[in-house]
Every structure is written in C-alpha cells, then in structure tokens.
N, C-alpha and C positions, 0 to 999 in steps of 0.2 A: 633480727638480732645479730647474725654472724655480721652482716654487712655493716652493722654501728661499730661491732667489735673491728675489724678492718680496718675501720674508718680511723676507728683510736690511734691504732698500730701505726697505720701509714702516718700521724702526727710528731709520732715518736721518733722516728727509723731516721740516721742520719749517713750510714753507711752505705755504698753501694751494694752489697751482700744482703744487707737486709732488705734492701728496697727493690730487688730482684727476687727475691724469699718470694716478699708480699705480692709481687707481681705474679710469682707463678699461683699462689694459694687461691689470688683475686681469678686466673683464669679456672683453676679447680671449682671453683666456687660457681663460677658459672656455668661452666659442663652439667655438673649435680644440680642446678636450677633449671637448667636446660632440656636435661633429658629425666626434670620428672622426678628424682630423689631424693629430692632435700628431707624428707623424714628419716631418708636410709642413712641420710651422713649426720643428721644429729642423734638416730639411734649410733653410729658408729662413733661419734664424738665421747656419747657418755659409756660405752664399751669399754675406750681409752682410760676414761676415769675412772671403772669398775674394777678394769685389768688391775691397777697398780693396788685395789684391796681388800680383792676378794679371790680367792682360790678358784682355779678352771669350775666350771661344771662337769665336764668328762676330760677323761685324757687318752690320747690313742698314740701308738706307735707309730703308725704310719697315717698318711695322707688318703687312702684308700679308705682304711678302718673308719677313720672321720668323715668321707665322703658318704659309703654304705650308711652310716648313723645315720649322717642331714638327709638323705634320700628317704629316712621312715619319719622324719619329723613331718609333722603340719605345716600348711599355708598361710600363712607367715610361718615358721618357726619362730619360738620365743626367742628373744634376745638373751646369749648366752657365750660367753669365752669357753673357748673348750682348748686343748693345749696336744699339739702334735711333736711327740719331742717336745725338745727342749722351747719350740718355739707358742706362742700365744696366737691365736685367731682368733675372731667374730664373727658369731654366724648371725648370717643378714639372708634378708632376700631383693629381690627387684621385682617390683610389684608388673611394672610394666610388660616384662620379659617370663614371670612367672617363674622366675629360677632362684636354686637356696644358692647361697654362697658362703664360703669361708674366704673370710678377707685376713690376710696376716696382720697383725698388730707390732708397730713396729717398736723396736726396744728405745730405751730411755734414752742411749745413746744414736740412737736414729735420728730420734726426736731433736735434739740439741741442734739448732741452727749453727750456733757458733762451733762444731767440730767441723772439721775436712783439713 
C-alpha cells in the first residue's frame, strides 16, 4: 500500500526538493522493509494520525519518568502517545530486537516539506 502511495507521489512532484523528499522517504521505506518493520512504521504512521486528535495517554516530565513507565509495560506495549514535556512520542516496539521504544513525533511544522 505505501509503495502505490509513492508511486502516486513520484507522478506528481515536479520540483527538485520534492523529488529528493521522495527519494529519501523511498530509501526509508526500504530500511523498514529491510529490517523486518513494516507493521512498526504503519503502527507509527497511524500514531501520527491519532497524535493530531486525541490527547496523550500519560504525560511525564522528563524522558526518564517515561522510560521507567515503558520498562513496566507488556511485550508489545499497546500503541499509545504519551507526551514528555511539551513534546509528543509513540510508544513502539521492535519485535526483532525485543525493545520498547519512544519514538518522538515530529510537530506539524516538521512535517511540512515545503518549510526550510
């Protein structure tokens, strides 16, 4: 499915900025097929979706307080935003490696190709 989506993109893009975009996303894309997580990164695709409209699940001050949390969660941990500071993560795991993670969620202005 992402690879049709791609596929679209790359039809569209007529700017050199976009068609380097797409070029890094396509090697991303590959890495995550590569090493085995492609359910981690469509769990993390729809994380991205959730972020923007549903409230954390937890919130911690520091990066510590949220690490101690994920280290008492379950194998997987459920799929969950939780908010360190001011900032947004996704807690994931990697099946291969057996490890939780918080992955930052980047802000809206991240997101946006056309800013720099």
């Amino acid at each position: 499915m992402v690879c049709f989506h791609l596929y679209e993109m790359e039809q569209r893009m007529s700017s050199p900025e976009e068609i380097e975009a797409l070029r890094i996303a396509k090697i991303a894309f590959h890495f995550v097929m590569w090493t085995g997580e492609e359910h981690g990164f469509e769990e993390y695709l729809e994380t991205l979706r959730a972020s923007r409209t549903s409230p954390p699940a937890h919130s911690f001050s520091t990066r510590e307080e949220a690490e101690s949390w994920l280290a008492k969660q379950s194998e997987p941990p459920p799929p969950a935003v939780v908010s360190i500071g001011s900032d947004l993560y996704s807690v994931g795991y990697n099946r291969r490696h057996r490890m939780r993670l918080l992955l930052r969620i980047p802000t809206p202005q991240e997101l946006d190709a056309r800013q720099c």
